[in-house]
N, C-alpha and C positions, 0 to 999 in steps of 0.2 A: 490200325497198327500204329499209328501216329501214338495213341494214349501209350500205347506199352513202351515206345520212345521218350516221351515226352508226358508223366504221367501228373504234370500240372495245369495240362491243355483237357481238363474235362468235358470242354466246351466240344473237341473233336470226338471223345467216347461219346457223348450224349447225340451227336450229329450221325455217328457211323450207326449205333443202336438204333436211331429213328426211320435213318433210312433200311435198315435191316428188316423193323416193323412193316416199313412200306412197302416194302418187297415181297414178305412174307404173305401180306395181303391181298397183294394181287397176284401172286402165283396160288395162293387157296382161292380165290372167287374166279379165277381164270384156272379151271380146273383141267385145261386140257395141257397147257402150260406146268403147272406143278405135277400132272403124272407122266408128264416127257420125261421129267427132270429125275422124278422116282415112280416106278410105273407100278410100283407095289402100294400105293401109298390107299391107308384104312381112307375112306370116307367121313370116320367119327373124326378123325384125328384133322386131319384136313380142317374139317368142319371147328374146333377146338382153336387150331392155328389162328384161324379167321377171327376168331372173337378174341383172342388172347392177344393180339392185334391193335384191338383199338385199345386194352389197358393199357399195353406198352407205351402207346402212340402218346399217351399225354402224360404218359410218366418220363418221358425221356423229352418232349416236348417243352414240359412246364421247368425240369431241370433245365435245360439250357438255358430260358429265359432267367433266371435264375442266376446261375451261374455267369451270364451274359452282363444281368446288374447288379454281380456283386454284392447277392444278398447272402448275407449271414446267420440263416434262420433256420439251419437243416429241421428244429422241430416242427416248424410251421407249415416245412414244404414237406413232410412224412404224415403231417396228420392232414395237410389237402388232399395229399395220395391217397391216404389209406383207402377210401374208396375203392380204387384201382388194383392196391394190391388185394386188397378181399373179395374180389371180380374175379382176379386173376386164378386164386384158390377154388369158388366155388366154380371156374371154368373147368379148370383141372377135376375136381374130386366130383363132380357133380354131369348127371346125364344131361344129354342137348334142350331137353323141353322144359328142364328147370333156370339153365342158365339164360336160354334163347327167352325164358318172358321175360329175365330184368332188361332185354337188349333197351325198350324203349328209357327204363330210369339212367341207366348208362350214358346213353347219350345224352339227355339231358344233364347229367356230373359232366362227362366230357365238357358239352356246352359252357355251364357256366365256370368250371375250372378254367378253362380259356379265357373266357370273361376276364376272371382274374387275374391269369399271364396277360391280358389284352392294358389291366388295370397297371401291372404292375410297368410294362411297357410305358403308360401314358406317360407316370410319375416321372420314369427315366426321362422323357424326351421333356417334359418339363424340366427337367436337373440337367439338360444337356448331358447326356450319358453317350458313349460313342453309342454309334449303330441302334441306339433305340429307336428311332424315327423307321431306319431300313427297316428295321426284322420289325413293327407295329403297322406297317403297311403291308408285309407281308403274309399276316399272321389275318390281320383283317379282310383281306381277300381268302385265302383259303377259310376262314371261317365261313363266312357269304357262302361261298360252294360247296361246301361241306354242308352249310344248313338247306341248300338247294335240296342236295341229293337226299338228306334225312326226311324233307316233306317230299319226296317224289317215293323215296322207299316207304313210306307212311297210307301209299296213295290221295294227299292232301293236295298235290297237285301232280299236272302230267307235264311228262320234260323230259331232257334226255340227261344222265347222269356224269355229274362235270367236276365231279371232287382232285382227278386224275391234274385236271391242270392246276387246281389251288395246290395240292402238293407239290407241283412243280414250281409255283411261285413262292412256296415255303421255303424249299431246298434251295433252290438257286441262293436266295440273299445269307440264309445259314452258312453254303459253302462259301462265300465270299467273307464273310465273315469269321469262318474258322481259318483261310487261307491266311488272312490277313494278321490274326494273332499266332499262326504259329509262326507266318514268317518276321514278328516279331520275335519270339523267340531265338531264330538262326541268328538274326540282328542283337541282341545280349548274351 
């Protein structure tokens, strides 16, 4: 709601959609949780939700970074995505067993697309850019745990799955971050 207030705070749409993403995700994988919530809810769709999930997650992710250092490149950051948004399509128009085999190339886009937010983070924190150092410490932990749980869902290794707290470690410095520029804003 902040964006529809204040709709040059991008930085708070990309934050509220992420966590949106977040959310959606684990009420689909915690499925007892998402049919309290709607007890009508298809299985295909559910199942849909879930993978549409992680496009989102690094489309709204890589945008903030972005938007974060004040990069100027909308074509640059639309043709990193495209990936994401053509997931997104073949999630929707396409049955479970065709979209469910790209799951492992996805992750690996997801993977190094981060890379790149990870990249573009460094540059920042070399240019002394505000907050790049926070959210590239941030970003680097839930990466770490996010790649835990890709090689324990892979069965490459045995572990218990820990993605739950690098999200946490994501959001937290986000919202402090978005806190912190809108109350900028009240302030001009």
């Amino acid at each position: 709601s902040l964006f529809i207030f204040y709709p040059k705070q991008r930085l708070a749409l990309y934050f509220s959609m992420l966590n949106l993403s977040f959310g959606l995700r684990a009420a689909c994988y915690d499925e007892f949780l998402l049919t309290t919530i709607l007890p009508f809810t298809n299985a295909v769709i559910m199942h849909k939700i879930g993978y549409l999930t992680l496009a989102s997650a690094i489309i709204f992710l890589s945008a903030f970074v972005h938007v974060l250092l004040n990069k100027k490149h909308p074509l640059i950051l639309c043709a990193i995505l495209s990936p994401a948004f053509l997931y997104t399509l073949i999630i929707i128009f396409t049955p479970i067993p065709i979209y469910s085999s790209l799951l492992l190339y996805m992750q690996i886009y997801v993977l190094l697309t981060a890379l790149y937010d990870v990249a573009l983070l460094t540059h920042g924190v070399i240019h002394r850019k505000k907050y790049a150092l926070l959210f590239l410490l941030a970003i680097l932990l839930f990466l770490l745990l996010a790649i835990w749980d890709i090689l324990i869902s892979h069965g490459i290794i045995k572990g218990v799955f820990v993605a739950q707290f690098g999200t946490l470690a994501l959001l937290i410095p986000m919202s402090m971050i978005v806190l912190k520029r809108v109350k900028l804003t009240f302030e001009t």
